[in-house]
N, C-alpha and C positions, 0 to 999 in steps of 0.2 A: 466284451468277448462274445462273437458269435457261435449260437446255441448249434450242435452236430445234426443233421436232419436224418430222422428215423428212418423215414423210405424215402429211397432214391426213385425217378422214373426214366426208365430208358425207353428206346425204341427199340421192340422185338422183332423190325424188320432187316435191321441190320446186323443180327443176332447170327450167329451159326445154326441151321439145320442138325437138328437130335440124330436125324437118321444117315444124312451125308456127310454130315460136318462140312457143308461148303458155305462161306461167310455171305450175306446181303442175298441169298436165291428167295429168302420168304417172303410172302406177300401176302396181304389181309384176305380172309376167307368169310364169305357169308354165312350168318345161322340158316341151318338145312332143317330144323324142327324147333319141336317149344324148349325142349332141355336146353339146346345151344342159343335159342335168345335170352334162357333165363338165365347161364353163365354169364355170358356177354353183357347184361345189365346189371347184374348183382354182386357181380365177382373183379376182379383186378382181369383175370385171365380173356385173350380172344383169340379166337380161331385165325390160325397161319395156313397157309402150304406154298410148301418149297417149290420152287421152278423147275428145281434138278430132278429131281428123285419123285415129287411126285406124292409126298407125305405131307397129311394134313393131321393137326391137331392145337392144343394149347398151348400157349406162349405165357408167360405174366408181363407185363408194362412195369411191375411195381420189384425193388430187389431190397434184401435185408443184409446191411453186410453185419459183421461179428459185434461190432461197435456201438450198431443202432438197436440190435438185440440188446447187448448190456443196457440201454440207454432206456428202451421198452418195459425191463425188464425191473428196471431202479424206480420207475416212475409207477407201476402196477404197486410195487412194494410203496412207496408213497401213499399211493392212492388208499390204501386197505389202513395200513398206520393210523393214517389221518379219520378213516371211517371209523373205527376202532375208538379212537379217541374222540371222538364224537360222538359216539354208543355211550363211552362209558359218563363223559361230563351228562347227557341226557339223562341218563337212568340213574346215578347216584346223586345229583348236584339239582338239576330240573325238574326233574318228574318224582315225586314220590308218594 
């Protein structure tokens, strides 16, 4: 059985415009300072504007649907469980 993938990637340029709502107008915008390079390398998010309208801002490439939340969300719980039980074999069982 194949495993559900947590994030999806889309293309934000085929995305709808926030401020027109008209489908495929955005297009990739360049960092205009140091704040907007440092989204744009550190973050999921890059700067669009629209053709139409004339609105620039952030897009994300990366989308979470209900599903992959649940899935992020089972595996955080995992993860801490499992540390937990590992705390405790350490300190009562290993180290004394």
């Amino acid at each position: 059985m194949r495993s559900p993938k947590i994030i999806f990637h889309n293309n934000a340029q085929f995305a709808s415009c926030p401020n027109c709502k008209s489908q495929g107008s955005l297009r990739r915008s360049k960092s205009h300072n140091n704040w907007e390079q440092f989204v744009t390398k550190f973050t999921f998010f890059r700067y669009y504007r629209c053709r139409e309208c004339g609105w620039r801002g952030t897009k994300s490439n990366y989308t979470l649907t209900s599903v992959s939340f649940k899935n992020l969300i089972t595996y955080f719980i995992i993860a801490a469980v499992a540390g937990y039980l590992v705390k405790f074999i350490l300190t009562n069982f290993i180290i004394k």
